[in-house]
N, C-alpha and C positions, 0 to 999 in steps of 0.2 A: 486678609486672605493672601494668599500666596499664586503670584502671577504664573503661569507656562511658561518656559524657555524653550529657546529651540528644538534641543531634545524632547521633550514633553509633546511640542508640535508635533513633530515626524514622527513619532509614536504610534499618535490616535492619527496622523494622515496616512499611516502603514495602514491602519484599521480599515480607514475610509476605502483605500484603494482595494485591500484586501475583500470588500464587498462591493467592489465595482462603482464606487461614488463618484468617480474624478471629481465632479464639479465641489462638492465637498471638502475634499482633500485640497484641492487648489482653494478653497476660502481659510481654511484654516492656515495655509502659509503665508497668504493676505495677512491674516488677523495679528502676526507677531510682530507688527507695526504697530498696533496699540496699545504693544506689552512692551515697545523701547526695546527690540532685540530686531536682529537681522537674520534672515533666512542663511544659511546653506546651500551647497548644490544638493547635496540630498535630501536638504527638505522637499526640492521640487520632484525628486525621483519621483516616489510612489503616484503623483497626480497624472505625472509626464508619461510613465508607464502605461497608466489607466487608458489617457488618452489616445495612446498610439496602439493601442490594442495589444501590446507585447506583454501583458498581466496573465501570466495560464497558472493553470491551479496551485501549480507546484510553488510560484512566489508567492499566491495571494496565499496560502495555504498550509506552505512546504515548510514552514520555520519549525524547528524542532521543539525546540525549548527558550523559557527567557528566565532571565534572571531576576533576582528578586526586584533589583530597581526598577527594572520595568514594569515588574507586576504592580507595585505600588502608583506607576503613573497608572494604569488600566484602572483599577481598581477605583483613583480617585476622578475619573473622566467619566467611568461606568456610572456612577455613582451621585454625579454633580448634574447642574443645570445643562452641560450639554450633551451629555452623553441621552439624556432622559427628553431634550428635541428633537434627536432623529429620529425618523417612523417613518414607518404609511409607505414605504419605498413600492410592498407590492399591489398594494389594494386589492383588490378582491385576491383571495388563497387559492390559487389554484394549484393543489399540490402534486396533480399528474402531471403537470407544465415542471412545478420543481425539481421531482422528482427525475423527468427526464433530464431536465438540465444538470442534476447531481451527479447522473449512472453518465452524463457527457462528459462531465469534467473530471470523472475518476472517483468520486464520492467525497465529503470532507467539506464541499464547498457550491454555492449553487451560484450566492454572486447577483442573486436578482435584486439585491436591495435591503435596508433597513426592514425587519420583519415587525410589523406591530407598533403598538405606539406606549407611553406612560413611564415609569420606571422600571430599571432595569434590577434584580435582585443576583448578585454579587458577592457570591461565599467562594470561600478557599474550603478545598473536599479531597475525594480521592475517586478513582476509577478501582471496580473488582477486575478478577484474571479475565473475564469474559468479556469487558469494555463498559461495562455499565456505570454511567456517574452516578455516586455516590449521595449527589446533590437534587439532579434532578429526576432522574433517572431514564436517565436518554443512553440510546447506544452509541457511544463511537466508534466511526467507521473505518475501516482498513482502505487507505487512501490509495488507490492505483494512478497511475500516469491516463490521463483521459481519452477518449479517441480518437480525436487530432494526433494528439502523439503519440498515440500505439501506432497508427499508419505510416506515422514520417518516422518510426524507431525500426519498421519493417522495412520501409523502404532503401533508409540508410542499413542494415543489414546486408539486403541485395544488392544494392549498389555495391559496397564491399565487396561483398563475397564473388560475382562476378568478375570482380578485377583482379582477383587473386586465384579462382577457380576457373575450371573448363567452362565459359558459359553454357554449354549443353548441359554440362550434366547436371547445374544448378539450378536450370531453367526443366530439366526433368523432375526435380523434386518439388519446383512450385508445384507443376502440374499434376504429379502425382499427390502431393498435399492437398489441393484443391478437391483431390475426389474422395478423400479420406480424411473430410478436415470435422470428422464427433471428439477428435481427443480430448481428454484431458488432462492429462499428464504425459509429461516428455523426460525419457529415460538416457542421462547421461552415458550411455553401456560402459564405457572403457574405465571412467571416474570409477565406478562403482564395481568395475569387475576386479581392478588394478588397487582397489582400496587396502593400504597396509601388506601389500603383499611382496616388498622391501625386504627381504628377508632369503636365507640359503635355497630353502624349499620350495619359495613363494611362487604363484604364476597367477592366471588370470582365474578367476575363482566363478565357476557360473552358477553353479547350482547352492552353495551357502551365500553367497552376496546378490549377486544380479538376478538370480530368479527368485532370491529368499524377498528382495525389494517390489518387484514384479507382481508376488504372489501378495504381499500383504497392500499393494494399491487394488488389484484388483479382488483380496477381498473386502476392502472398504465401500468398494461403489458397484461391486459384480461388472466392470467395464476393465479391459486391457488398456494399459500403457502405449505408448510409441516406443522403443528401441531403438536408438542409435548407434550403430556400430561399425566400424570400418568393415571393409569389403576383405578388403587382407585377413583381418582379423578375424573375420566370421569365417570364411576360408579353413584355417588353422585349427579355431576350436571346432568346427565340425566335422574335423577328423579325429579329434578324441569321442569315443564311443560315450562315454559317460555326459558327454552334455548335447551330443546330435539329438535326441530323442528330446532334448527341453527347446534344443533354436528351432527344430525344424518346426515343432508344435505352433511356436509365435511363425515362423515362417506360413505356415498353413490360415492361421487364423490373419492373418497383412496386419503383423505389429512390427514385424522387424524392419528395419532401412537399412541397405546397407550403402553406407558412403561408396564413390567411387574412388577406386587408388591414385594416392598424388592431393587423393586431396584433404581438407580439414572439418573434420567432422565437428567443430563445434561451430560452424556456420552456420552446420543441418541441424543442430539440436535448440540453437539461441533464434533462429526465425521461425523453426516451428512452434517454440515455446508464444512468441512475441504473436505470430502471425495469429495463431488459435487461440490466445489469450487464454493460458493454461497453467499446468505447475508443472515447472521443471523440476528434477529431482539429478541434483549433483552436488558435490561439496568444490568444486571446481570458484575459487575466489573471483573469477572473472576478473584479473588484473593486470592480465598479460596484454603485450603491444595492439592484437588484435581487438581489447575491448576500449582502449585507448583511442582505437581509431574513431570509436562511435562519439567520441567528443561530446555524449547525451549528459545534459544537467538533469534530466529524469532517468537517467537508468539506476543508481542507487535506488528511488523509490521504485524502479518497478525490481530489480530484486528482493527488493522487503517483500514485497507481496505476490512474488512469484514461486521466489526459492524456496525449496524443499531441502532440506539438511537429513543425511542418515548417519549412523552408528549403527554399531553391532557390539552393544554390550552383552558379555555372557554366547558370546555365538547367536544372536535374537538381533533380528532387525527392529530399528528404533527410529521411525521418520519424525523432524520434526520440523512438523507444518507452520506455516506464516504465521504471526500474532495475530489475534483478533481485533485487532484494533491498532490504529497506525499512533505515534509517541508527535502528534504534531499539532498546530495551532487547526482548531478544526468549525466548521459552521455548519449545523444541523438543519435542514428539514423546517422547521417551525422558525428560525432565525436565534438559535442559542451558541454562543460560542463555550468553547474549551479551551483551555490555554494551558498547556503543560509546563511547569515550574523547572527550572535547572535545581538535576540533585546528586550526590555525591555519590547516592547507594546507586547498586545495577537493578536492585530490587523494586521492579515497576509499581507495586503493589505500597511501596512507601512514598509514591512518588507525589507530590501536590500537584493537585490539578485547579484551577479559575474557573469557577462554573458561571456563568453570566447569561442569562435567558429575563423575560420578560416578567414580573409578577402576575400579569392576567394568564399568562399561557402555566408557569409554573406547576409542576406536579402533584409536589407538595407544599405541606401547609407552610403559612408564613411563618410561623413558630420554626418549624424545622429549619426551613432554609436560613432561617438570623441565631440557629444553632449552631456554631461551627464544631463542638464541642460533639455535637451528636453525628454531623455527618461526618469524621474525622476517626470517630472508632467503630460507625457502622452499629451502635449498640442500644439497646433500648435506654431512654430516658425519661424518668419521670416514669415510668409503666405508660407512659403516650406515645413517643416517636420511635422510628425505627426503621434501619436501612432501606428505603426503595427498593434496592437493588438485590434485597432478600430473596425476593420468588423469582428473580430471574433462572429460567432450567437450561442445564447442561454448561452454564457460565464458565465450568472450567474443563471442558470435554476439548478434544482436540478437533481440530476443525476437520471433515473427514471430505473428500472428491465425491461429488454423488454422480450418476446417470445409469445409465440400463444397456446392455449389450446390443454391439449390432453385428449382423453377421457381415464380412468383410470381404471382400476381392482377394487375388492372391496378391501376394507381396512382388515389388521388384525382383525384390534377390533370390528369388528360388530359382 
C-alpha cells in the first residue's frame, strides 16, 4: 500500500476542520510521524483554525474548485479504512437543530459533525441547471455569507459611510429603512438609467430601462422595488414631463430614495441591499476604492448571490438572477458532501462534481451509484437506471423574488 505524505495529510485535515473536527484534524498531523514524514506549518493550519474559532463557512466551505490531484486523494481517503471510521459525530438527527444551524452559516455547510456511520459511496457525476446532483439527488445550495457576517458587512458599511457622508443624513436612511425594511430588491437607479447611454443622443433613460427593470421585478413577485437615486438627479428628471408621471408614481407608493446632495448613493443602495438581505439589481462591478475599503473575504460570495445582472436585448429587459446553486465544496443536510472538479469549459453543466454521502442514507440504488457510466449522461441503462434528477420541476426556470404588496408610507423625497 502506498503511505500519506504530507500533502495527502492537510487534505483530509482541510476536511476534518471543514466539519468542525479540530480534534481529528490535529490527530491526523500527529499520525505523519508514523509514515516517516514531517508536518508543515500548514498542515497545522486547518486544526489551529478549528480551534481558535476563526473557521466561518466561507473557509470551511468557500473553496471553489480542486483539482484533479486532489480529487484522487479524497476519493482514495473516502473510500478506505479511514474515511469509513468517522461517524456518529451527531447522534440522534435532529434536523431542525441542522437546519437552523445551516440558514446560520449561509447554507452549504452545518459543521455539526460526521453525519452517520459505515461506508461512504464515492462516484464522480454531474449537477443539472437547477443544482440537482446527478448522483444522489440532493440539491445544492446557493451558499450566502451567514449571519454573523451579514451584520459585521452592515456594520462595516455604516461605519464607512459615515466617515465619508453627513452623518445625519446616513443616520436618516437607517431610520427610515428600519420602517420600511419588506424589500426585496434594491434598484441601482443611475446604473441602470445611464446604461449605454454613451452616445450623441444618449441621457438618462427612465421609462425604456429604469422602469422597463422596475416593471418586470414587480411583475415577478406583485411587490415594488427600492429606488435609489440621487436627489440632484431626481430633481432633473422631474422636470421632464415624460417621466414625472412614472417617479412621482414610485414617489406615492415610498419606493423611491432619494440620496442627499454631496453625497454617494452607492452607500445607500449596498446597506440596504446587505442590511434586508435582498437582490440588488445593478451591473455596477463593485471594484472601485470604495468597495476596497470593505476589505470583506466574503463579499465576493455575497455578490454571487445577491447580484442581479440586466440587458436590454432587442429593446426587452433581461434580468439575470443568481445561480441556483453556489460552484463550491459544499456539506448537505443529511452529512453528503459535493466537491466540484476544476474545469476548462465555462459550461457548468459539463462540470464534474464528487458526490460522497453515506451508502445507508443514499438515494439511489447501489447499482446506480457504482455506475458512473450512468450517472455521467443522465441516460437510462439497461432499461433499469435513470437520472434522479429527472422529475426535479422547474430545474431550469429562472429564480423569480416572490412576496405580496404592502401598502407604504410616503417617501422622503416628495
Amino acid at each position: 500500500s502506498i503511505n500519506p505524505n504530507e500533502a495527502t495529510i492537510t487534505a483530509v485535515a482541510r476536511l476534518a476542520a471543514a466539519n468542525n473536527d479540530a480534534d481529528y484534524a490535529f490527530e491526523l498531523v500527529k499520525s505523519l510521524v508514523s509514515y516517516n514524514d514531517k508536518p508543515r506549518l500548514r498542515t497545522y493550519d486547518p486544526a489551529l483554525f478549528c480551534y481558535v474559532k476563526k473557521l466561518d463557512a466561507e473557509m470551511a466551505t468557500g473553496v471553489r474548485c480542486v483539482s484533479e490531484s486532489t480529487v484522487e486523494v479524497i476519493e482514495r481517503w473516502f473510500s478506505g479504512e479511514s474515511g469509513e471510521r468517522v461517524g456518529g459525530g451527531v447522534g440522534e438527527w435532529d434536523m431542525e437543530r441542522v437546519k437552523d444551524v445551516m440558514v446560520k452559516n449561509g447554507g452549504g455547510w452545518h459543521g455539526l459533525g460526521w453525519v452517520g456511520n459505515g461506508k461512504w459511496v464515492v462516484t464522480r457525476t454531474s449537477v443539472d441547471s437547477g443544482g440537482c446532483c446527478c448522483g444522489c439527488g440532493e440539491r445544492l445550495a446557493c451558499v450566502d455569507i451567514g449571519k454573523e457576517d451579514t451584520e459585521k458587512f452592515a456594520q462595516s458599511v455604516v461605519a464607512l459611510a459615515v466617515e465619508r457622508e453627513k452623518r445625519s443624513n446616513f443616520t436618516q436612511f437607517q431610520n427610515w429603512l428600519d420602517q420600511h425594511n419588506d424589500f426585496e430588491a434594491i434598484v441601482d437607479g443611475a446604473n441602470i438609467g445611464l446604461y449605454q447611454q454613451n452616445f450623441a443622443d444618449g441621457g438618462f433613460s427612465v421609462p425604456q430601462q429604469l422602469e422597463a427593470v422596475v416593471k418586470e421585478l414587480y411583475k415577478r413577485s406583485n411587490k415594488w422595488p427600492l429606488v435609489i437615486l440621487h436627489e440632484k438627479r431626481l430633481h432633473t428628471l422631474l422636470a421632464n414631463p415624460s417621466n414625472r408621471g412614472i417617479l412621482e408614481e414610485w414617489i406615492d407608493n415610498g419606493v423611491l430614495y432619494g440620496t442627499p446632495v454631496g453625497s454617494n448613493d452607492d452607500w445607500y443602495w449596498l446597506y440596504a441591499s446587505v442590511k434586508l438581505k435582498c437582490m440588488l439589481v445593478t451591473n455596477d462591478k463593485m471594484r472601485d476604492h470604495i468597495f476596497e475599503l470593505l476589505g470583506s473575504s466574503f463579499f465576493p460570495m455575497w455578490k454571487e448571490r445577491h447580484q442581479v445582472h440586466y440587458t436590454f436585448p432587442k429593446g426587452q429587459v433581461k434580468l439575470e438572477m443568481p445561480p441556483p446553486y453556489s460552484v463550491v465544496i459544499q456539506e448537505s443536510e443529511r452529512g453528503a458532501w459535493h466537491v466540484p472538479v476544476t474545469s476548462e469549459s465555462n459550461n457548468e453543466s459539463q462540470r464534474t462534481w464528487l458526490c460522497i454521502t453515506r451508502s445507508e442514507t443514499c438515494k439511489v440504488s447501489d447499482e446506480f451509484c457504482k455506475s458512473a457510466e450512468a450517472q455521467e449522461s443522465g441516460k437510462i441503462t439497461n432499461g433499469k437506471f435513470r437520472n434522479p434528477c429527472s422529475n426535479s420541476s422547474n430545474s431550469s426556470e429562472t429564480i423569480c423574488i416572490t412576496g405580496k404588496r404592502k401598502e407604504r408610507s410616503e417617501s422622503p423625497t416628495k
